[in-house]
C-alpha positions as CSV (number, residue, x, y, z in Angstrom):
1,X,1.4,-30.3,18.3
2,X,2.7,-27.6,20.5
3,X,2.4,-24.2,20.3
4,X,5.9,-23.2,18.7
5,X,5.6,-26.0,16.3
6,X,2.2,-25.0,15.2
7,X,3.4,-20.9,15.1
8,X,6.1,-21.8,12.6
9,X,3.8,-23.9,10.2
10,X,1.3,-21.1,10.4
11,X,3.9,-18.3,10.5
12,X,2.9,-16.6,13.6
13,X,4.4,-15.9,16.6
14,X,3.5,-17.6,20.3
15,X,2.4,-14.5,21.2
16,X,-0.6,-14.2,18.2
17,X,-2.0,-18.1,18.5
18,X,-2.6,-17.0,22.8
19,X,-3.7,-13.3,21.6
20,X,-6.3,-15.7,19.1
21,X,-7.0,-17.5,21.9
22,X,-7.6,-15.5,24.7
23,X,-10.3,-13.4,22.0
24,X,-11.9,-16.4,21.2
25,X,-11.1,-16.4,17.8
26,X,-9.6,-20.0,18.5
27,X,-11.0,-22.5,20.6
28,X,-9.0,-23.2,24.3
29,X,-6.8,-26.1,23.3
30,X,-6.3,-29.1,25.4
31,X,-3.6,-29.6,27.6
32,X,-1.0,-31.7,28.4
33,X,-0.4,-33.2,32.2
34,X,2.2,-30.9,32.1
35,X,0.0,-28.1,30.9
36,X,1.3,-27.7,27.3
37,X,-1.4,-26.7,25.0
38,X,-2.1,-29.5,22.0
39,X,-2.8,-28.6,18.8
40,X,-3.9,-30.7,15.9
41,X,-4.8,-29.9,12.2
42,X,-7.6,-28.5,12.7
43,X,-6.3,-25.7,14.5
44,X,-3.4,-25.2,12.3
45,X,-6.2,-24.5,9.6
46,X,-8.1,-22.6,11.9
47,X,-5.2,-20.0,12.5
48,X,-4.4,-20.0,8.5
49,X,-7.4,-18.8,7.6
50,X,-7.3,-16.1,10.4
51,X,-4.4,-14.9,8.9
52,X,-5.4,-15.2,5.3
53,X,-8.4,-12.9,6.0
54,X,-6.5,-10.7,8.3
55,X,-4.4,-10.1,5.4
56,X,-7.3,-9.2,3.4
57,X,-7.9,-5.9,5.6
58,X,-10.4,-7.7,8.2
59,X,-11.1,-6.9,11.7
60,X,-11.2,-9.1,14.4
61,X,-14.7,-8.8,15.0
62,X,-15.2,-9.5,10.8
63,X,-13.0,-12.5,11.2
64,X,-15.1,-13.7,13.9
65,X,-18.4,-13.3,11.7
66,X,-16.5,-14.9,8.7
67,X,-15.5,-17.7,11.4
68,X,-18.9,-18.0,12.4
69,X,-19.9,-18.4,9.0
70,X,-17.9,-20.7,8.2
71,X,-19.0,-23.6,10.7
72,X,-22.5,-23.3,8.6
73,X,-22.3,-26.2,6.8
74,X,-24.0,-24.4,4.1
75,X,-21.1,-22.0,4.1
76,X,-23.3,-19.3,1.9
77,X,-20.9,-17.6,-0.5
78,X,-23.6,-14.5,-0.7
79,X,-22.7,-12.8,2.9
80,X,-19.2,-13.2,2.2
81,X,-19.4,-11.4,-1.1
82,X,-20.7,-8.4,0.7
83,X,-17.7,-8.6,3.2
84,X,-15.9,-8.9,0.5
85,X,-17.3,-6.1,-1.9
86,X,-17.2,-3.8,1.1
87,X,-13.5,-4.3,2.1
88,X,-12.9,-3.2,-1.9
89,X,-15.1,-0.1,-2.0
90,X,-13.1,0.6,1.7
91,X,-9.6,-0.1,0.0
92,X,-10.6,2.3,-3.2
93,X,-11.4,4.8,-0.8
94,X,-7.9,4.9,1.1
95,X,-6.1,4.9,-2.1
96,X,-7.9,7.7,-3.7
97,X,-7.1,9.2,0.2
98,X,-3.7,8.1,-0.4
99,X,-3.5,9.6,-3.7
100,X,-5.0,13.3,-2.6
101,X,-2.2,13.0,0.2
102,X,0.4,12.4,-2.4
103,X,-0.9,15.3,-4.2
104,X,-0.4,17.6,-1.7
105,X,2.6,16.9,-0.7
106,X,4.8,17.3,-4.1
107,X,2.6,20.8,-4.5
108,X,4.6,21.3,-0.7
109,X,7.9,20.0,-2.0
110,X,7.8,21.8,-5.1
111,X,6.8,25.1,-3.3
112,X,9.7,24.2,-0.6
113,X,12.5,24.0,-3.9
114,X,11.1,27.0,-5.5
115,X,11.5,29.2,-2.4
116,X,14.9,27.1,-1.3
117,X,16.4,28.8,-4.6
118,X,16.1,32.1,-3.2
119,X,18.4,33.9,-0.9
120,X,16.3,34.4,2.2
121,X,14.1,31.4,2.2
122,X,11.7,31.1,4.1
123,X,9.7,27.8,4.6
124,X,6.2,28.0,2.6
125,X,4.6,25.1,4.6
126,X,5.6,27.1,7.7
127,X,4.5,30.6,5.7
128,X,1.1,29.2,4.3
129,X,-0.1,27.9,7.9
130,X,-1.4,30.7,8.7
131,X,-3.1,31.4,5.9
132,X,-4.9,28.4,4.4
133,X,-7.8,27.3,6.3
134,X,-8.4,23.8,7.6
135,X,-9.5,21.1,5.0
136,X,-12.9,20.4,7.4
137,X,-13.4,24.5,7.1
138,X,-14.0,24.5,3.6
């Protein structure tokens, strides 16, 4: 298979597969005579799995540990579970970052409508600057 063929089964562009390649997250294909990289299965399954864990929140460097892992023929599910547990506890984290974020910014949106109801508003973000002191200050 070429490489557009095996993009579109995979769903990624030209572009990724050589970005795959050139990190060695994919072995260098063969090439034609007249230098057209050939695919086979084995690849396409290869660059689903990438993506699946990409997906999933990892790096490059974890995919190439997962990778790695995966040519054991024991294929221990143990390491993975960590990876996996880790990624979760990561996740968690960013909501509950997300969610503190969210916070503040309706307590800034409500304090922006409260003072937009007055006659000589004046922006409370811009007023409280000055005031509050950095979050890494506390």
């Amino acid at each position: 298979m070429q490489i557009g063929t095996v993009g579109k089964k995979v769903g990624l562009s030209v572009h990724a597969i050589r970005f795959y390649e050139r990190n060695s997250l994919l072995p260098r294909p063969p090439r034609t005579h007249g230098g057209f990289r050939r695919f086979d299965e084995s690849d396409v399954e290869r660059l689903r799995f990438i993506r699946r864990v990409q997906n999933l929140g990892f790096t490059l460097s974890e995919v190439r540990d997962l990778l790695e892992l995966r040519q054991n023929r024991l294929q221990p599910c143990a390491p993975v579970r960590r990876r996996l547990e880790q990624k979760l506890a990561d996740m968690r984290k960013k909501l509950a970052d997300l969610q503190k974020l969210e916070h503040e910014l309706r307590f800034a949106l409500r304090s922006c409508d409260r003072e937009m109801r007055k006659r000589s508003a004046r922006c409370p973000l811009l007023k409280e600057t000055n005031k509050r002191k950095p979050e890494s200050a506390n």
